[in-house]
PDB file with one MODEL, atoms N, CA, C and O in Angstrom:
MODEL        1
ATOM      1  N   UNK A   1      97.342 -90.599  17.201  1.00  0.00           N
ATOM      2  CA  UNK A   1      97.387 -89.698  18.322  1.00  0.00           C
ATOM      3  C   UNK A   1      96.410 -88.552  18.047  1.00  0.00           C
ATOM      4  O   UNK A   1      96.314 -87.900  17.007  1.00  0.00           O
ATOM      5  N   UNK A   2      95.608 -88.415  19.327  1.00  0.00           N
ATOM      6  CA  UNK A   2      94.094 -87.189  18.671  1.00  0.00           C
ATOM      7  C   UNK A   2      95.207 -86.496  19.628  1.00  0.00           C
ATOM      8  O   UNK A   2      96.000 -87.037  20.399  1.00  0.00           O
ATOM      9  N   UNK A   3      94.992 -85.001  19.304  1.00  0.00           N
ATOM     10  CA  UNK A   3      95.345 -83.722  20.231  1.00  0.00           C
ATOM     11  C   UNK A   3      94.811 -82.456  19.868  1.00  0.00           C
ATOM     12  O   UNK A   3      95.003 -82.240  18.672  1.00  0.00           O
ATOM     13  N   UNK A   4      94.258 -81.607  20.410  1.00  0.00           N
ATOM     14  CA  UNK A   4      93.331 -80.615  20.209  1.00  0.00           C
ATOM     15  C   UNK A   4      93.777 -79.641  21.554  1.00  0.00           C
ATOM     16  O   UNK A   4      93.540 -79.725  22.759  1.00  0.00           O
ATOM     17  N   UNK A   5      94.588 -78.621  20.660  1.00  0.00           N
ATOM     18  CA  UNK A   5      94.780 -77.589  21.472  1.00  0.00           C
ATOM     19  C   UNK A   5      94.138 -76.307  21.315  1.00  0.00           C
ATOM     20  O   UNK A   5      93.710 -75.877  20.244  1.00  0.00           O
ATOM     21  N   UNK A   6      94.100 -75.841  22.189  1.00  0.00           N
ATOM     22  CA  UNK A   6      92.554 -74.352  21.651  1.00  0.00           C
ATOM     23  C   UNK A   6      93.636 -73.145  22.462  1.00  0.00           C
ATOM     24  O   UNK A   6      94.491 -73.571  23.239  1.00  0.00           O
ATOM     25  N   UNK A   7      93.509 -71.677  22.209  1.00  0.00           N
ATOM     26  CA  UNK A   7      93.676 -70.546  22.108  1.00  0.00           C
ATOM     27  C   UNK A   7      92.598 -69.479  22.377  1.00  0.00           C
ATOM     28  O   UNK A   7      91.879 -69.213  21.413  1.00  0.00           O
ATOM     29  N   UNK A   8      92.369 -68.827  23.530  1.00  0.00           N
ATOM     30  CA  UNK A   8      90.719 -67.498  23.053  1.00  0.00           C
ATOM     31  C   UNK A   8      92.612 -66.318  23.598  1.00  0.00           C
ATOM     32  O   UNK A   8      93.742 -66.647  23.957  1.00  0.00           O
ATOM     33  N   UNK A   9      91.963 -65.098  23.359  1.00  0.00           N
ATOM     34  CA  UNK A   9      92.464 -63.674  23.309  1.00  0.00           C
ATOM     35  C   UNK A   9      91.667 -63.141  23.264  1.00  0.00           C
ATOM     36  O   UNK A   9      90.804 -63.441  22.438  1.00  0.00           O
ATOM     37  N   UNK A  10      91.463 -61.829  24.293  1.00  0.00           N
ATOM     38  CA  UNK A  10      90.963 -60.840  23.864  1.00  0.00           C
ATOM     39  C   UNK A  10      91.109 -60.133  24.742  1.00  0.00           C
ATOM     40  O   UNK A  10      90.905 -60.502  25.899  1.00  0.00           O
ATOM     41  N   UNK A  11      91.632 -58.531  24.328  1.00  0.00           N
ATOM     42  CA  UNK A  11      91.833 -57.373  24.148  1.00  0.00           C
ATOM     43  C   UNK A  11      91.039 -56.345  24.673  1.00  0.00           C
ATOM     44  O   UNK A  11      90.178 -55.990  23.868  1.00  0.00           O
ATOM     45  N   UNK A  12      91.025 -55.731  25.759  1.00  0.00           N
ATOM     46  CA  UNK A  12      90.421 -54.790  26.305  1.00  0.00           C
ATOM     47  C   UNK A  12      90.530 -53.092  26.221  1.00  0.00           C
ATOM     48  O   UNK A  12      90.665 -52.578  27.331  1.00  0.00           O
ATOM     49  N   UNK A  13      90.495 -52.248  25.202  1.00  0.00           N
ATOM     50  CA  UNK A  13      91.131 -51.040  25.681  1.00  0.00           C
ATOM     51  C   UNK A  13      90.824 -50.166  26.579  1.00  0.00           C
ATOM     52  O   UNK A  13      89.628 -49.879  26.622  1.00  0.00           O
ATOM     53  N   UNK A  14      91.834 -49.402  27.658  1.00  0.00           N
ATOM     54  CA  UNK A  14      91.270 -48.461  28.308  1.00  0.00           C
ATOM     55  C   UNK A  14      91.624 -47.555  28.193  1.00  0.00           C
ATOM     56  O   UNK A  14      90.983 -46.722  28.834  1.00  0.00           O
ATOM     57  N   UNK A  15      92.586 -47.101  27.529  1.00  0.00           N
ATOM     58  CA  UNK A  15      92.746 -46.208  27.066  1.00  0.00           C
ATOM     59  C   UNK A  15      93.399 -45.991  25.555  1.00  0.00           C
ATOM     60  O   UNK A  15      93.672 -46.877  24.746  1.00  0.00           O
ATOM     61  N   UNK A  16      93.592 -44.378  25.389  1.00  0.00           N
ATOM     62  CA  UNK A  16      94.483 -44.617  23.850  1.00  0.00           C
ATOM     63  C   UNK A  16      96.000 -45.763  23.642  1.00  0.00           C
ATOM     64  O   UNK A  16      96.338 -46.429  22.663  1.00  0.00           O
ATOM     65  N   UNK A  17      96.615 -45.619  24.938  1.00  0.00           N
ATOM     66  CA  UNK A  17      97.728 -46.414  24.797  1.00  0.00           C
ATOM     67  C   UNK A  17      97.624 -47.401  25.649  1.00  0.00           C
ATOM     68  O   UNK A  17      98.742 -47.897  25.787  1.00  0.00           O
ATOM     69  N   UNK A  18      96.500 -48.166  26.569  1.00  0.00           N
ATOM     70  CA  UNK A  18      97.026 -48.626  27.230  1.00  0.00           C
ATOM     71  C   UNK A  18      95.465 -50.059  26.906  1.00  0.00           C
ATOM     72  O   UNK A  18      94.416 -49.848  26.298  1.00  0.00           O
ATOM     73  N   UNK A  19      95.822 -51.104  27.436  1.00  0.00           N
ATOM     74  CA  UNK A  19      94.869 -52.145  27.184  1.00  0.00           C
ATOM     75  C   UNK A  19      95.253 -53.078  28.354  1.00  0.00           C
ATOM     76  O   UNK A  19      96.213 -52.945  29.113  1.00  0.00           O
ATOM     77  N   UNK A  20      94.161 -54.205  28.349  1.00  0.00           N
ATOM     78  CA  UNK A  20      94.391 -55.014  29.401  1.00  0.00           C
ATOM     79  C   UNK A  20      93.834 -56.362  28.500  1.00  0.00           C
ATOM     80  O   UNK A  20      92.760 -56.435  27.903  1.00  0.00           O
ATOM     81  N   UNK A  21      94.827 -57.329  28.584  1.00  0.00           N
ATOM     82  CA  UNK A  21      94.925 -58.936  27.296  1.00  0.00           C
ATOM     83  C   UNK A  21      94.370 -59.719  28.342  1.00  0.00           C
ATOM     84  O   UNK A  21      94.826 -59.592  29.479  1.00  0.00           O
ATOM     85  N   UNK A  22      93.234 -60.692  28.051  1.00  0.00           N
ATOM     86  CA  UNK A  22      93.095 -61.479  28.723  1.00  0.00           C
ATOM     87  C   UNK A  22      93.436 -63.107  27.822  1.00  0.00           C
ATOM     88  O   UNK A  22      92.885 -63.138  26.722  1.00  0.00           O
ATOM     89  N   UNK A  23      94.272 -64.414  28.188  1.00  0.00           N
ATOM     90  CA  UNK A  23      94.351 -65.084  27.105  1.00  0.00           C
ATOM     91  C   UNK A  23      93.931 -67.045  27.968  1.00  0.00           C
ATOM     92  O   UNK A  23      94.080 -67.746  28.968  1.00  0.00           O
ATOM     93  N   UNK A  24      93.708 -67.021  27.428  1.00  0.00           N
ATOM     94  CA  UNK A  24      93.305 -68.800  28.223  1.00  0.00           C
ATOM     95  C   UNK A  24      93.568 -69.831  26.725  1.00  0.00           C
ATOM     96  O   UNK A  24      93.242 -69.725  25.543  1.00  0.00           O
ATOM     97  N   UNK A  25      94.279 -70.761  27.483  1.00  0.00           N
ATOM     98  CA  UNK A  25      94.981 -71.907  26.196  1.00  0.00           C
ATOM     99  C   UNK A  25      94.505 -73.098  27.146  1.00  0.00           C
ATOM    100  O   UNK A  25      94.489 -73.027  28.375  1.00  0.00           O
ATOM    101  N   UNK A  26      94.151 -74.114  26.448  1.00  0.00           N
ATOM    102  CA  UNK A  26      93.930 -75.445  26.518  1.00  0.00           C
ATOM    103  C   UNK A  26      94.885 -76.582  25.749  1.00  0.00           C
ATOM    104  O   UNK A  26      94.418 -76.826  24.636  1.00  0.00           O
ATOM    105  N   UNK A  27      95.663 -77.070  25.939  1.00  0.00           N
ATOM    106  CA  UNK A  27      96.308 -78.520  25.612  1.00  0.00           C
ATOM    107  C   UNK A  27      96.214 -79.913  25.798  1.00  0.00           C
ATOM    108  O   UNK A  27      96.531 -80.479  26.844  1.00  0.00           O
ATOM    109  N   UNK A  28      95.686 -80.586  24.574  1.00  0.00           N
ATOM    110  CA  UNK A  28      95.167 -81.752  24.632  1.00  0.00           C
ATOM    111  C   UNK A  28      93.533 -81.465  25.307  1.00  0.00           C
ATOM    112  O   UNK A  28      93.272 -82.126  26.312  1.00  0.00           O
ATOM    113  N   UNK A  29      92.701 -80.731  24.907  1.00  0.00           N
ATOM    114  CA  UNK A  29      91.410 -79.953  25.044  1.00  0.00           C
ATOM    115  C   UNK A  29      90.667 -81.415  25.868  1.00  0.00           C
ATOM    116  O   UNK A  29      90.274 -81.324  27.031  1.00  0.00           O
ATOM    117  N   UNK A  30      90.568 -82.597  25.144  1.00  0.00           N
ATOM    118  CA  UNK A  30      89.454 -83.404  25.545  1.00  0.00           C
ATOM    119  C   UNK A  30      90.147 -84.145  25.953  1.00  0.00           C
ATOM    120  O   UNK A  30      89.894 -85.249  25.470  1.00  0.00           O
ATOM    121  N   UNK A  31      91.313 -84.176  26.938  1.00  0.00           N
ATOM    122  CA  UNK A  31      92.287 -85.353  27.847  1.00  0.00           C
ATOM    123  C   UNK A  31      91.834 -86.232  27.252  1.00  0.00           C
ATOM    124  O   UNK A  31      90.846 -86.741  27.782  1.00  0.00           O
ATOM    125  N   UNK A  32      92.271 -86.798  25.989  1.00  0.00           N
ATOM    126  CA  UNK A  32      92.492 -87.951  25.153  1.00  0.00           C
ATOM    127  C   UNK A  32      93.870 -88.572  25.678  1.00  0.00           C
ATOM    128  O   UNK A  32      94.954 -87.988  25.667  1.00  0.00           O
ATOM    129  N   UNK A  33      93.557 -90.204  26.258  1.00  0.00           N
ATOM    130  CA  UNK A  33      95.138 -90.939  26.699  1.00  0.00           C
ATOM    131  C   UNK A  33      95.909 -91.316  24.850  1.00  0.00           C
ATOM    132  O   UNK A  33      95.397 -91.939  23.920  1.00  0.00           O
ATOM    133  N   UNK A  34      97.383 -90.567  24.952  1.00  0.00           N
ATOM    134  CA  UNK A  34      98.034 -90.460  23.949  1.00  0.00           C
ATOM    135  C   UNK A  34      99.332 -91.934  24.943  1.00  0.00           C
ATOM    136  O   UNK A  34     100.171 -91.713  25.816  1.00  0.00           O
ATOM    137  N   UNK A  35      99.088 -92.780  24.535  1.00  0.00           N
ATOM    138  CA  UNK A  35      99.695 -94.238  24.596  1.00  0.00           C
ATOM    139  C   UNK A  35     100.879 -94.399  24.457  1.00  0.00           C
ATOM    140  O   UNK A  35     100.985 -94.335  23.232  1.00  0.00           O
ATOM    141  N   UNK A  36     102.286 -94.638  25.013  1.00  0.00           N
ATOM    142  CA  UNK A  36     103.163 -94.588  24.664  1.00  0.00           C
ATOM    143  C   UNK A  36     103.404 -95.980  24.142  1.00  0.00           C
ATOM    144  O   UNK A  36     102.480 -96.793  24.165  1.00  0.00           O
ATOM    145  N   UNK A  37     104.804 -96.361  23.588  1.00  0.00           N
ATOM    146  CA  UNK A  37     105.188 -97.413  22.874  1.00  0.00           C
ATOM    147  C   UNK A  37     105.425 -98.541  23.735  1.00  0.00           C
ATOM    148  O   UNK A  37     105.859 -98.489  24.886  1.00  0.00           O
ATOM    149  N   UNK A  38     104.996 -99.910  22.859  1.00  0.00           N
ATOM    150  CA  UNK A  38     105.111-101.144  23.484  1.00  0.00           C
ATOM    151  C   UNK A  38     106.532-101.276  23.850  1.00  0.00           C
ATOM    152  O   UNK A  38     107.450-101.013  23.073  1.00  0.00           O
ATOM    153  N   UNK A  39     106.692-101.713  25.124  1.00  0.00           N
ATOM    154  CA  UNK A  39     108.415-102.591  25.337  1.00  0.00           C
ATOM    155  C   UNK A  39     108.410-103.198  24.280  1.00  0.00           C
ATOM    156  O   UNK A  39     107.319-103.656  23.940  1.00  0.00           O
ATOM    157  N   UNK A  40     109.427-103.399  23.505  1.00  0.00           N
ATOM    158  CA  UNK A  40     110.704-104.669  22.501  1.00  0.00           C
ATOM    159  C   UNK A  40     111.001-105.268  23.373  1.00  0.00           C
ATOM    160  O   UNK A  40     110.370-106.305  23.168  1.00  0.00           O
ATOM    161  N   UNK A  41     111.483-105.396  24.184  1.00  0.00           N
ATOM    162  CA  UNK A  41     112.781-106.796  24.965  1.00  0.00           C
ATOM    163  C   UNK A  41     111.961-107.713  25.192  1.00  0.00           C
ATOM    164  O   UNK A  41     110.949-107.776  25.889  1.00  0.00           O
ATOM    165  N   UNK A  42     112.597-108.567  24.406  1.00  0.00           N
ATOM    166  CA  UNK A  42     111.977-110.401  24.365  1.00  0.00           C
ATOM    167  C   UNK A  42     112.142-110.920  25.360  1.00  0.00           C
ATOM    168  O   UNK A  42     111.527-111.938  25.677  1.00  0.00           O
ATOM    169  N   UNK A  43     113.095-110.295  26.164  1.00  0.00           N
ATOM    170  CA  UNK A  43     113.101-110.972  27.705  1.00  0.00           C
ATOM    171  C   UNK A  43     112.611-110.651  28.653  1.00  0.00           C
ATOM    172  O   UNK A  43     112.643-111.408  29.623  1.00  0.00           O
ATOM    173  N   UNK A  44     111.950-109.361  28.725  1.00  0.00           N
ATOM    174  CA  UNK A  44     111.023-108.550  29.576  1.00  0.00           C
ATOM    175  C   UNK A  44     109.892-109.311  29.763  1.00  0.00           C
ATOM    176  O   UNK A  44     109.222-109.940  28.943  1.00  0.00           O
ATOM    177  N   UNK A  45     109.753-109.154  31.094  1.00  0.00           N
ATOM    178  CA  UNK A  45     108.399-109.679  31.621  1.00  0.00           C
ATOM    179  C   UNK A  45     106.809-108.874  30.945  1.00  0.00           C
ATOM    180  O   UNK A  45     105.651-109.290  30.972  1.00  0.00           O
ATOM    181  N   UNK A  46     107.458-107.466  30.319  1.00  0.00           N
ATOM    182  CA  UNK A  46     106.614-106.531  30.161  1.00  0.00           C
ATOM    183  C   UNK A  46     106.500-106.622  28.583  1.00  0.00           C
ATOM    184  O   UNK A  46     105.890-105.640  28.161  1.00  0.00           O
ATOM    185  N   UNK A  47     106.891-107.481  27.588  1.00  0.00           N
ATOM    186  CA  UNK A  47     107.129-107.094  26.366  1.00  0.00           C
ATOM    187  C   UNK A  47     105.996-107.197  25.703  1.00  0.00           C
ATOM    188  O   UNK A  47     105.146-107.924  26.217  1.00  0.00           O
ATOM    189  N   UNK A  48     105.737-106.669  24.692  1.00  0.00           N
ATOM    190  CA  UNK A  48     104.391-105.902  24.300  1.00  0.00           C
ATOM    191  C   UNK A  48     103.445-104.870  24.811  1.00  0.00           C
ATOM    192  O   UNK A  48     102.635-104.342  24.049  1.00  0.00           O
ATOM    193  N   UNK A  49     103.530-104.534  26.206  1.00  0.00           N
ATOM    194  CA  UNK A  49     102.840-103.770  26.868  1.00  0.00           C
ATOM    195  C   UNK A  49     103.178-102.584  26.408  1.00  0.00           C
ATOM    196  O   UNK A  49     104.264-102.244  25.939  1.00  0.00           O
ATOM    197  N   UNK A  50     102.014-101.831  26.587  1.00  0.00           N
ATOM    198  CA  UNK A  50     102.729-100.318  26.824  1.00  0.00           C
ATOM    199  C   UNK A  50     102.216 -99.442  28.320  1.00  0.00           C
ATOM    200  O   UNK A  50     101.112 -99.114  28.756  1.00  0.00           O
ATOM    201  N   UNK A  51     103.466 -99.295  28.756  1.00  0.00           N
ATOM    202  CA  UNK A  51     103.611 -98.487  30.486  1.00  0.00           C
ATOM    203  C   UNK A  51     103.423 -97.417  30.245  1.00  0.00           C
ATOM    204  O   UNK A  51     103.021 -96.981  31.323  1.00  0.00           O
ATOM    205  N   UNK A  52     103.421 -96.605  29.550  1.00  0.00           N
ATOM    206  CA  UNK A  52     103.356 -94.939  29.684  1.00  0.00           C
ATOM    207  C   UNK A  52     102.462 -94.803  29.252  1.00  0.00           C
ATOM    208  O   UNK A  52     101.783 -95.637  28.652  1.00  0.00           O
ATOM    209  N   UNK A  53     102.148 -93.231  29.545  1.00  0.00           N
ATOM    210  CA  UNK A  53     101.044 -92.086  28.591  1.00  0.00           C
ATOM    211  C   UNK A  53     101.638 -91.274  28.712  1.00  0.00           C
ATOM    212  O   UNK A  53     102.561 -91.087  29.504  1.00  0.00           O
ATOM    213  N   UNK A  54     101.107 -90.474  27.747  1.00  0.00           N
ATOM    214  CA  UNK A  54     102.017 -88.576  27.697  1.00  0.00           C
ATOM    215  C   UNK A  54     100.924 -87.736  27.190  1.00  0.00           C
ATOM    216  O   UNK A  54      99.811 -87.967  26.720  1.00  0.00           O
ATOM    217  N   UNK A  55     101.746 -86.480  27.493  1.00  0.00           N
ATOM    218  CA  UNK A  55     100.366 -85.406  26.864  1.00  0.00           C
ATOM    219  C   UNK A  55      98.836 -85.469  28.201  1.00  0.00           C
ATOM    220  O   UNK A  55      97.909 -86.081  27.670  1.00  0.00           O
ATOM    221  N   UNK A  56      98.556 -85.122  29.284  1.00  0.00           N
ATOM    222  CA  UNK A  56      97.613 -84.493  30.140  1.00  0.00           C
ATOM    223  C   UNK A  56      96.738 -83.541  29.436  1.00  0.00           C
ATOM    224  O   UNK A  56      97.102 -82.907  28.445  1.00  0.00           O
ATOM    225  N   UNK A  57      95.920 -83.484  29.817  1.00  0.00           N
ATOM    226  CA  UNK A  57      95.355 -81.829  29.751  1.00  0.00           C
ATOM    227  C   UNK A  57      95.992 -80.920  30.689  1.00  0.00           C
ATOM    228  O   UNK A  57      96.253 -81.087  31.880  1.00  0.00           O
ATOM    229  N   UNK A  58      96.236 -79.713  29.758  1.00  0.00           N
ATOM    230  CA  UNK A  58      97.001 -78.739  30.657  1.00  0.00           C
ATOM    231  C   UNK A  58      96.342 -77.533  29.992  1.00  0.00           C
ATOM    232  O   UNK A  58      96.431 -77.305  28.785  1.00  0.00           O
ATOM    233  N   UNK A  59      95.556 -76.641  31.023  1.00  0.00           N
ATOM    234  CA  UNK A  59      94.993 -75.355  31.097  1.00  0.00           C
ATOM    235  C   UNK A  59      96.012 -74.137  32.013  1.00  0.00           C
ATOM    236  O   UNK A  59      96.441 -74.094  33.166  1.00  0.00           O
ATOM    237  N   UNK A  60      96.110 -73.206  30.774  1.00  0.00           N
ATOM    238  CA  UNK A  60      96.702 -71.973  31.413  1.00  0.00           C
ATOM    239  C   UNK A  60      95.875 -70.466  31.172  1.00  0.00           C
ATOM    240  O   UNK A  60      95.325 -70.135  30.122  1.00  0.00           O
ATOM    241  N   UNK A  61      95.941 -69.694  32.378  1.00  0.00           N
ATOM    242  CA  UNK A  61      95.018 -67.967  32.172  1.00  0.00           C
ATOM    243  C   UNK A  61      96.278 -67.353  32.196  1.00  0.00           C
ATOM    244  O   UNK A  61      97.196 -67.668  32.952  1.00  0.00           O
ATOM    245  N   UNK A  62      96.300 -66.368  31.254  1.00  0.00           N
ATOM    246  CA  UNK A  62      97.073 -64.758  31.827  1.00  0.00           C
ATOM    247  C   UNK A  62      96.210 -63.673  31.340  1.00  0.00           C
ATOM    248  O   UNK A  62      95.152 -63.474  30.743  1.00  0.00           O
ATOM    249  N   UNK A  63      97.193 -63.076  31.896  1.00  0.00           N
ATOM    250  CA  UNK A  63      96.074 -61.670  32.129  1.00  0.00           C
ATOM    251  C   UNK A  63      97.286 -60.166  31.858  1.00  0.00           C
ATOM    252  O   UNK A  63      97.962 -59.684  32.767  1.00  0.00           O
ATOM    253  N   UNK A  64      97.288 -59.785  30.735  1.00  0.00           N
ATOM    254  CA  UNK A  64      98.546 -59.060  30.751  1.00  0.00           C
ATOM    255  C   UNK A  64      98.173 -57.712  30.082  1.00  0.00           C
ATOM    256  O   UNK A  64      97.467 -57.560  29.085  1.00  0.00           O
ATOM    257  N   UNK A  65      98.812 -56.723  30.860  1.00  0.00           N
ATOM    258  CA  UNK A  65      98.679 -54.908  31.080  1.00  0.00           C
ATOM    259  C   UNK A  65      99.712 -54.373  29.910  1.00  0.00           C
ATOM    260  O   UNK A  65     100.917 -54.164  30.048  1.00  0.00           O
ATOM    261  N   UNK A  66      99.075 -54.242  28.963  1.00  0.00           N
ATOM    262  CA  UNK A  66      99.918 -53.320  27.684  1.00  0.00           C
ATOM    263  C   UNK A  66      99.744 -51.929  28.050  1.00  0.00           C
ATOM    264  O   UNK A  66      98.640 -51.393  28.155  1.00  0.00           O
ATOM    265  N   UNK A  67     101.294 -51.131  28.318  1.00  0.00           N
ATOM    266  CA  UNK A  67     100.787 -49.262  28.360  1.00  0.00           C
ATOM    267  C   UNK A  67     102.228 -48.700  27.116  1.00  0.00           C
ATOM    268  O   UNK A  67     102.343 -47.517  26.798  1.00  0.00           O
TER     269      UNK A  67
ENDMDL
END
């Protein structure tokens, strides 16, 4: 399973007490398909396959006011 999650921050001050955070995260960075497990049941039409994936890329921004 590849997964590459990334993190930036950074910190703005505008004043002595007060700042403005800007932060952006990436999960699973290069939407690599993470494969889920083959069916077992010997009687399944599906056995050996594998039906799923998990793990997307998922991008989030915030933007947050420290005083």
């Amino acid at each position: 399973m590849i997964r590459i999650d990334l993190g930036v921050v950074r910190t703005f001050k505008i004043r002595e007490k007060q700042s403005i955070e800007f932060r952006a995260e990436a999960f699973n960075a290069p939407n690599h398909v993470n494969p889920g497990n083959p069916s077992t049941t010997l009687t399944d039409s599906s056995f050996g396959r594998i039906l799923t994936a998990a793990d997307p890329r998922i991008m989030q921004m915030a933007v947050k006011f420290v005083f």
